[in-house]
N, C-alpha and C positions, 0 to 999 in steps of 0.2 A: 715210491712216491707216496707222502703223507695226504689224504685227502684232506681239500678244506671245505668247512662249509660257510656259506654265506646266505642262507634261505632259512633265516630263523623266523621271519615275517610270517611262512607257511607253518611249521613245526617244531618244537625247541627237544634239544636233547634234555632230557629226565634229570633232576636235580636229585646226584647221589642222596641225601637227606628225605627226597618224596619216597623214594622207593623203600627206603627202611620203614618212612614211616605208614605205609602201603601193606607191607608184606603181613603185619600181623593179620591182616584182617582178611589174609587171603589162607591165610591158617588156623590160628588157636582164636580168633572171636569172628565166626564165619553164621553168626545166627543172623535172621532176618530181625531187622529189626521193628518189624508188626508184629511178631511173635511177643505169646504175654508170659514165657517163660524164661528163665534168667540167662538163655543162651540172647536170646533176642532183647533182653530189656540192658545185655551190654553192651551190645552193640547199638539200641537207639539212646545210651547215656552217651558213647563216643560222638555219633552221628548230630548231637546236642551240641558237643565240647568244639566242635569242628564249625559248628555253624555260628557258635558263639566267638570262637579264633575268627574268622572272616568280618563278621559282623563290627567286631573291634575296627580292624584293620581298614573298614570302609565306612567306619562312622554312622554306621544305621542298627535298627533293632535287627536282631537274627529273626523275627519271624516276617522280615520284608527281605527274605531271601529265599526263593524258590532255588532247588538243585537240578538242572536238565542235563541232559547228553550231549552239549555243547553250546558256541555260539550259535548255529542256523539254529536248532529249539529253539534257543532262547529267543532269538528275533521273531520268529514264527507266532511263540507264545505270546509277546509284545503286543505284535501287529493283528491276530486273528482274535484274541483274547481282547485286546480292547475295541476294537469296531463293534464286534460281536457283541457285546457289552452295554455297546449305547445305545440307550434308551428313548433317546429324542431322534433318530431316524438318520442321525446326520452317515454321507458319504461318502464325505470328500476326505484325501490323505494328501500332506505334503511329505515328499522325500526329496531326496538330490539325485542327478542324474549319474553319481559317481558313487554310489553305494556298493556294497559285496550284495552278490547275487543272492543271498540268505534273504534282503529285502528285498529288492529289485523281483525277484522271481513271487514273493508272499503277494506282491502288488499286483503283480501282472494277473492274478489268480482272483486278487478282489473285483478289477478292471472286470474281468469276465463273467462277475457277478451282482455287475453293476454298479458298481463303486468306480468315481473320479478320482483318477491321479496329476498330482501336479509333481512334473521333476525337476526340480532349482536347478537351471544353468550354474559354472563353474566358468572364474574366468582360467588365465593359463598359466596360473599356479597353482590354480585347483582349489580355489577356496570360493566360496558362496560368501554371497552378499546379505546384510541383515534387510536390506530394503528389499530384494527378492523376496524375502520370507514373508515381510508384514505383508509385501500386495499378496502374495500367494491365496493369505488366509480368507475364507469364506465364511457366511452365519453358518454353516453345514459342514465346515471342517472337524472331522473327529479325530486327528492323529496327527502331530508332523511326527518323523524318524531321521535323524539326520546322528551319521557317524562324527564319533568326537575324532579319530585319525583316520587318516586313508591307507587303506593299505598296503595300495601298489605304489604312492608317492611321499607318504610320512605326512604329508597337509594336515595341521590339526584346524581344527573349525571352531566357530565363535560359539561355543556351546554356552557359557554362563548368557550370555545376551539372548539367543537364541529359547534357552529357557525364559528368561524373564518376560521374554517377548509373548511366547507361549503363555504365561501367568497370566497374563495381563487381561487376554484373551479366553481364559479360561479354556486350551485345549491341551490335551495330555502330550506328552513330550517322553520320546522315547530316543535313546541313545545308543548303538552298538557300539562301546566300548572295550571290542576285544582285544584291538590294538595299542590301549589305552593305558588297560591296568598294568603296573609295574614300569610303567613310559611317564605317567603324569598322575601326580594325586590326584585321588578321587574320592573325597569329603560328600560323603552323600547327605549330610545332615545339612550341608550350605550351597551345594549344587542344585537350582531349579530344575530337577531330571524325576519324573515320575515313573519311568523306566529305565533299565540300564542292562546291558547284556553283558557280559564276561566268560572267559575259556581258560581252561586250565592248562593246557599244552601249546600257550602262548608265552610262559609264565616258566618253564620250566619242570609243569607239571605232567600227567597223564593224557592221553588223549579220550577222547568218547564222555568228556566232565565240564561243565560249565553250571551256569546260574544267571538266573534272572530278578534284578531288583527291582521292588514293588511298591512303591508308595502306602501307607498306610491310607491314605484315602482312595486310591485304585482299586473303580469295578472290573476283574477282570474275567476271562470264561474260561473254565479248563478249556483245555487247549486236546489234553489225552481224557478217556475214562477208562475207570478199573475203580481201584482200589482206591482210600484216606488218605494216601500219602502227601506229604508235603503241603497241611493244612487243608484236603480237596484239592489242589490246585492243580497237583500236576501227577495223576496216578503210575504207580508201576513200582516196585522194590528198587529205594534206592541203593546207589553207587556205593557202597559204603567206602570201600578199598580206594577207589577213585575221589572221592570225596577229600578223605583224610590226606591223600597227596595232593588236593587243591588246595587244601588249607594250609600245610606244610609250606607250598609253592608261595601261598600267598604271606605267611608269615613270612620266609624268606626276602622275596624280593620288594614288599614295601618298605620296610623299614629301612632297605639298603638305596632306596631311589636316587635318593639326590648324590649320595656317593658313586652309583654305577652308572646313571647317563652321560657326566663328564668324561668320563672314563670311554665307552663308545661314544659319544660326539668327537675325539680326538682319533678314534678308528674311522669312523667316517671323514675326516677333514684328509686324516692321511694317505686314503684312498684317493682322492679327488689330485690333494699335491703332488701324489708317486705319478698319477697320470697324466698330470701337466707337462710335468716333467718328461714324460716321454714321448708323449702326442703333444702337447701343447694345449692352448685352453681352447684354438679352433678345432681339436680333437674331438671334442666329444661334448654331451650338453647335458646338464641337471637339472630333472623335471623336477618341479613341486617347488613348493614354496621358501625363499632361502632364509626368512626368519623363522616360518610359524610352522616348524616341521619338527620330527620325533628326531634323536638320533640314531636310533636304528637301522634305517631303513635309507638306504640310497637308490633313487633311481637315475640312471643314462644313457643314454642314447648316444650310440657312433655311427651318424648318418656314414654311408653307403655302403653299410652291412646288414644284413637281416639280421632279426634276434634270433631265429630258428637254426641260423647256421654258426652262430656266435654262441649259442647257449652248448651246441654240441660239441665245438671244438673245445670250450670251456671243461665240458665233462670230461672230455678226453683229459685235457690235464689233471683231472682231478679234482676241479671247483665248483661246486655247486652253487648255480646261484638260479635265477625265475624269470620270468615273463611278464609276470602279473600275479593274481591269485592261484592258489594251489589250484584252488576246486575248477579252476579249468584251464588249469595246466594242459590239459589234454589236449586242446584246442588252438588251431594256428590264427584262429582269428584276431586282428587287434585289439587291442587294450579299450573297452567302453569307455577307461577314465580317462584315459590319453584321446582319446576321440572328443569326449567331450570336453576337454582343455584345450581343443582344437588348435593344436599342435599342428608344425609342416607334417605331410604323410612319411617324408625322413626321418623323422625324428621319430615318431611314431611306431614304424617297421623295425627300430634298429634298438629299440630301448630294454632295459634288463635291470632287473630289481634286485641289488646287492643289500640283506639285510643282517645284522649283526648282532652276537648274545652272548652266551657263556661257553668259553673254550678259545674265542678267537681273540689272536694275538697280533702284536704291530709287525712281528717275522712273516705271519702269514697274509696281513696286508700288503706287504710291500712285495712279499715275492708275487700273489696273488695279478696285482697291479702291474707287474713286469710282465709276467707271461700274456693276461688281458690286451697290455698295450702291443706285444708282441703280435700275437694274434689278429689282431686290428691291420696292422700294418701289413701283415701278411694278404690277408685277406684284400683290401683297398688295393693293393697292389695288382690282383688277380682281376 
């Protein structure tokens, strides 16, 4: 039995290309690059070449790119770094009720520190309204954060309005777009975004590598202290090895965009037709929104199955696929974003996030799809 995977949303297999371009630095250019001797001044010329490779690829200066340990830093950094920051006392934050726990939980933490939060309702395709936002905002609003894709549903969000809205009003605007990069251009020199979060092992890259973009007019607060690293902003020896595979990851997959999302949007469609085809369309239901959605990422729901008993049998064949977000996978509780798209609770309990990337093939959709709707029937049956 060939395993397949469908949980690239959580973590993508390593792009042969990152890892070659990784390895030297875990070997023959292994110096720190704070070091002022020629072992370390080669690796911070690399560390340079890398940030200037990215920097290209997302249309901003390289020194409005901080390097962190992933997307949660990065949000973290965002969100604590800029309250932290404002000088006029403001504390109030706007977010969505359907955020990755990276912000949800930074919030819950400010809440406890006195800081107001507002969570934007979602209707039930999972997308926020621009007129939620304007009432949202307060004279004492210091932050909104609102994710450009969803994770668990592929829902992308009105972010170009949503910034200019934020402009207008003068409050900073932060984005997690870890879902984002390599899914939908991201022109930072024409996007109203004066933050942006990104990960590398979303991308095809390494895991434990991300980066946070910075506005050149953004106060913001180290977030860690140590060391000079990454302009003051953000201390500790960077990633170098990991770095150079996010750069790798990202030269790769932008410039391939608009030729590789057709390409998975027609994996996601054939997934949906093989199961019509077997269930029928009253088989089963697709969350998220059916225009303004990534193609990646499919979620469904086949009410009168659990997702817990449907994800197992799943593994047993051999198919990986999710719940919701990785980071709490662990967890048998429902979907917060499906709660708050206030979905039937059937639909709900029975949903599973098929998402799609490099390796999968229209043989392994299809078979994929047969054994799924197999499963299904078996199951309803019982």
């Amino acid at each position: 039995m060939n395993p397949i995977y469908f949980d690239h949303a959580a973590t993508t297999p390593v792009h042969p290309e990152v890892v070659e371009a990784m390895l030297p630095y875990y070997t023959g250019f292994f110096g720190n690059p704070s070091s002022t001797h020629s072992f370390g001044r080669t690796t911070r010329t690399a560390l340079n070449r890398f940030r200037d490779s990215m920097a290209r690829s997302l249309s901003c200066p390289p020194a409005q790119l901080i390097y962190t340990s992933g997307g949660t830093e990065s949000n973290n950094m965002a969100i604590f770094g800029t309250v932290h920051a404002n000088k006029e006392g403001k504390k109030h934050i706007i977010t969505t009720q359907i955020e990755h726990h990276a912000v949800l939980h930074p919030c819950e933490r400010l809440e406890s520190l006195g800081y107001e939060v507002t969570y934007l309702p979602v209707g039930q395709t999972g997308l926020i309204q621009l007129e939620d936002v304007e009432a949202a905002i307060r004279p004492d609003t210091a932050l909104i954060s609102v994710m450009y894709v969803n994770n668990e549903v592929g829902t992308i969000q009105p972010i170009e309005q949503i910034g200019h809205l934020a402009r207008s009003h003068n409050i900073p605007f932060h984005v997690d777009a870890v879902q984002a990069l390599g899914k939908l251009p991201l022109n930072l020199s024409e996007l109203p975004i004066d933050l942006l979060s990104i990960s590398a092992h979303k991308i095809n890259g390494p895991k434990g590598v991300g980066a946070l973009y910075v506005a050149k007019h953004m106060m913001l607060t180290p977030y860690m202290f140590g060391g000079a690293q990454e302009r003051k902003r953000r201390a500790g020896t960077e990633n170098v090895a990991g770095i150079a595979g996010f750069a790798k990851a990202v030269e790769i997959c932008v410039p391939n965009l608009l030729n590789m999302q057709p390409e998975i949007a027609e994996l996601r469609q054939l997934m949906i037709d093989t199961l019509d085809q077997h269930l029928g369309w009253d088989g089963f239901v697709v969350n998220g929104h059916k225009e303004q959605h990534v193609p990646n990422i499919l979620n469904i729901s086949f009410p009168g199955v659990s997702t817990e008993t449907l994800l197992m049998n799943l593994d047993l064949e051999g198919i990986a696929a999710a719940s919701g977000s990785a980071c709490t996978s662990g967890s048998l509780e429902v979907s917060h974003v499906l709660q708050a798209m206030h979905l039937p609770e059937n639909v709900t309990n029975s949903a599973v996030r098929f998402s799609f990337g490099m390796g999968n093939s229209k043989e392994q959709i299809e078979s994929a799809a047969h054994k799924l709707a197999t499963i299904v029937k078996r199951l309803r049956t019982k």
